[in-house]
Phi, psi and omega in degrees: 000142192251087217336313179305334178286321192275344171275344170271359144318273166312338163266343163298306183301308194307298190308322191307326258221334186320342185349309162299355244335072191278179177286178195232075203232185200265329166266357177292137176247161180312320195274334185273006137243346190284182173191163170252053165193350186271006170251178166236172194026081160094337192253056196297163119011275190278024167237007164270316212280313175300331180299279208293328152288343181291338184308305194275302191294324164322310165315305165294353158099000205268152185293174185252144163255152160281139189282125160309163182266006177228051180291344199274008165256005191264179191268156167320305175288281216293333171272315175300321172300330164319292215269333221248347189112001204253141177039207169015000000 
């Protein structure tokens, strides 16, 4: 999968997830709409979102990568060039 696909992945999930209703760009970081407290049982924001890319990359056949442990402060690009392999 080719990181431009998967950041359109990821703004796509971001927007659903959008309650403030910022904009949604390729520089949006993570922590300013997902959260780990805005669910119940277990079914936070940033643990549907991570699921569901991880989900997506599976699908596509992409190696599993390890998450950084801090994505929910990196931007939509820099975690997608991340997860798909690329740069950084």
């Amino acid at each position: 999968m080719h990181p431009e696909t998967l950041k359109q992945v990821m703004k796509f999930h971001l927007r659903n997830f959008n309650l403030q209703q910022l904009a949604v760009t390729d520089d949006t970081v993570h922590n300013a709409i997902l959260s780990n407290n805005d669910g119940m049982g277990g079914a936070s924001s940033q643990q549907i979102y991570r699921s569901l890319i991880h989900w997506t990359l599976l699908q596509k056949d992409c190696d599993s990568v390890q998450w950084p442990v801090d994505w929910m402060s990196w931007s939509v690009d820099l975690l997608a060039e991340k997860l798909v392999g690329y740069g950084h």
